[in-house]
N, C-alpha and C positions, 0 to 999 in steps of 0.2 A: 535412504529416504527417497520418495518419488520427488519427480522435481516440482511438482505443480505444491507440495506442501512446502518446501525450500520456498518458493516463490509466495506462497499466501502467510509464512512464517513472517519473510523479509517486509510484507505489506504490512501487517499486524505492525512490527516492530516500529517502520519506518511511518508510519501514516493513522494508525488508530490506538494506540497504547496512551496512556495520560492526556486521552483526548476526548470532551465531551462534546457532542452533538446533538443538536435540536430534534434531526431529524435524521433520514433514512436516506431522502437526497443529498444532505450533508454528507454522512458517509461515504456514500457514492459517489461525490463529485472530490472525496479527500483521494479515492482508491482511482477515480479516472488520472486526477492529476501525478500519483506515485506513478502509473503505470506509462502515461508521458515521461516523466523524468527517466527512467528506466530504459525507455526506447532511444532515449538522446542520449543517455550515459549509462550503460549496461553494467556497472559494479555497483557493488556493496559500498554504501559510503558511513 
């Protein structure tokens, strides 16, 4: 698997899965804040 789909799998999973959003900046600011937590703590939780 490349890794950049490893990585937008773990996002899907962890941040937009059983989640509904109004909007498009919703999404956006759900995928800014996985990709913060990920920088602070780099495993799969």
């Amino acid at each position: 698997m490349i890794l950049i789909e490893g990585l937008l799998g773990w996002l899907k999973y962890s941040a937009i899965n059983n989640e509904f959003y109004n909007s498009i900046t919703q999404v956006r600011n759900a995928a800014e804040k996985f990709i913060r937590n990920i920088n602070m703590i780099p495993t799969r939780q």
